[in-house]
C-alpha positions as CSV (number, residue, x, y, z in Angstrom):
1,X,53.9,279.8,81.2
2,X,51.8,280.3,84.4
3,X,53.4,282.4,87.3
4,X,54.5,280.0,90.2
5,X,54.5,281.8,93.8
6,X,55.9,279.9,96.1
7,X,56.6,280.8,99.7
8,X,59.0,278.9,101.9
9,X,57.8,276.6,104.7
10,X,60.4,277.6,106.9
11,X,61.3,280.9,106.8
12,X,58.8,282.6,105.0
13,X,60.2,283.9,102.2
14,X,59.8,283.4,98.5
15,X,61.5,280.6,96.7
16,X,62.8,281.8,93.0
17,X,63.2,280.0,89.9
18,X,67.0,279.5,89.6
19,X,69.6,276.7,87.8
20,X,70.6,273.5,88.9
21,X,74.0,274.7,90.1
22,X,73.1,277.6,92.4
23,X,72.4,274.2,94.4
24,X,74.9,271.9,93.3
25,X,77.6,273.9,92.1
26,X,79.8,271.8,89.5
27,X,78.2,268.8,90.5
28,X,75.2,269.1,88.7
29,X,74.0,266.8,86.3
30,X,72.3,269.6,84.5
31,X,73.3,272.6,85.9
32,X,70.5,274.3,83.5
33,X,68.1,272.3,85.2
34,X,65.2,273.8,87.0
35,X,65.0,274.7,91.1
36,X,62.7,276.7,93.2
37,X,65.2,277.8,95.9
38,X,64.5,279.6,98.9
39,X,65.6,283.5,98.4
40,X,67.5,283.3,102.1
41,X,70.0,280.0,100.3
42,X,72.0,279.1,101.4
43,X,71.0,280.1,105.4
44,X,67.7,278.7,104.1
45,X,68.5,275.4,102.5
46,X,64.8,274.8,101.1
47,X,64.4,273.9,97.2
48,X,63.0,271.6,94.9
49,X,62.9,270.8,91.4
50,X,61.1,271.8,88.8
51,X,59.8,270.6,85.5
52,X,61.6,271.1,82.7
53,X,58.8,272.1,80.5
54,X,56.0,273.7,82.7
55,X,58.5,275.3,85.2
56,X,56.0,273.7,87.8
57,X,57.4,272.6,91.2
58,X,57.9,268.8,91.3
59,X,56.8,269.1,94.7
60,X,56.8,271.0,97.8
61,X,59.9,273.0,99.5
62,X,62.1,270.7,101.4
63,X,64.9,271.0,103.5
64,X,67.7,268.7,104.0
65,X,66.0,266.0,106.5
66,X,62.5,266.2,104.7
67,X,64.7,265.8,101.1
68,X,66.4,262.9,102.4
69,X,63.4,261.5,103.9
70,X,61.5,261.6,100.5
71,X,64.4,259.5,98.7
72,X,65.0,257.1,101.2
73,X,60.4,256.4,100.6
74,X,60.7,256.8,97.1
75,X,63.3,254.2,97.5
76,X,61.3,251.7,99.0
77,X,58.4,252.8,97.2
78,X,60.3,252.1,93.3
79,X,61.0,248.7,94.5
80,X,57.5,247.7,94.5
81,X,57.0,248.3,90.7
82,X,61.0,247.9,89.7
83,X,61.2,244.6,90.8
84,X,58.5,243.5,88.5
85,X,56.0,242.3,91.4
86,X,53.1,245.1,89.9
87,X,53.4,247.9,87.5
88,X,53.7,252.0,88.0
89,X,50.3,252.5,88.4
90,X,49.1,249.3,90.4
91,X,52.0,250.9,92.9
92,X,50.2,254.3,92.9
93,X,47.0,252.8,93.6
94,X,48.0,250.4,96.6
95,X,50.1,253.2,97.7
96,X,46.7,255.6,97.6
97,X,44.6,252.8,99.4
98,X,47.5,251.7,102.1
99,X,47.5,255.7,102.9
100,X,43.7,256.8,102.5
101,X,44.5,259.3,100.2
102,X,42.7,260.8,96.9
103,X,44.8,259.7,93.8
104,X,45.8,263.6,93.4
105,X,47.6,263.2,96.8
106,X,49.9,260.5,95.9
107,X,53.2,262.4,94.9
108,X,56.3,261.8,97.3
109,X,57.2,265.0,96.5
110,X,54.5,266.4,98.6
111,X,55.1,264.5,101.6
112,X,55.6,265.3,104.9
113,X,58.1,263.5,107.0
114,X,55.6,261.8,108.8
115,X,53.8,260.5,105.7
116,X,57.3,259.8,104.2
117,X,57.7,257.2,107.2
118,X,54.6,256.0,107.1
119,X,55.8,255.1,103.3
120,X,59.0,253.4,104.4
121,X,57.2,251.1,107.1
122,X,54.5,250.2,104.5
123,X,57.0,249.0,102.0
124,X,59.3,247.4,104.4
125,X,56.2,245.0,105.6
126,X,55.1,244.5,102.0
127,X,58.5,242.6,101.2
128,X,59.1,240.4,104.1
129,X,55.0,239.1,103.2
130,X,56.5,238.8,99.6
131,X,59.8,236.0,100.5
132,X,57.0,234.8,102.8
133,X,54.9,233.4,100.5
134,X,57.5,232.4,97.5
């Protein structure tokens, strides 16, 4: 397994490979699962999941707003393939073309806030065009 440094965007320190719970506590769903967390947690409340089998981040540090931020786009973002109207993919690549963005780019996880609204807004116009035109 490849070495992952990471350093945090906030503070500056290194994030560490840790469980699930150092996050959530007894509320995980996996508490084995894994997290990059920032080495200053909890004054530094930057993390994000890793996978299971690579130990790779899933993305990039967040904190709390930027975290939130990402599910409320991923949100918006699911409900273009979810509800049947195109597949996983065709989402990715109308996702990539709406934002100007190399298909490597496309990960939610990597988002900025910015770039996580800019997300929102495009998939809140998509739908009203959608009951538009049924």
């Amino acid at each position: 397994m490849k070495r992952v440094n990471i350093k945090c965007p906030y503070c500056g320190s290194r994030a560490l490979l840790r469980p699930a719970s150092v996050v959530y506590g007894s509320k995980a769903a996996d508490p084995a699962a894994p997290y990059y967390v920032c080495a200053r947690y909890p004054a530094c409340d930057a993390y994000v999941a890793a996978h299971r089998d690579t130990r790779l981040p899933m993305g990039t540090l967040a904190d709390r707003k930027l975290r939130r931020k990402r599910i409320e786009a991923h949100k918006g973002f699911n409900q273009l393939w979810e509800s049947g109207l195109m597949g996983k993919k065709q989402a990715y690549c109308w996702l990539q073309a709406k934002l100007g963005l190399p298909e490597q780019e496309v990960h939610i996880g990597r988002f900025s806030l910015l770039r996580c609204e800019q997300v929102i807004r495009l998939c809140k116009e998509y739908f009203p065009a959608i009951s538009r035109a049924a």
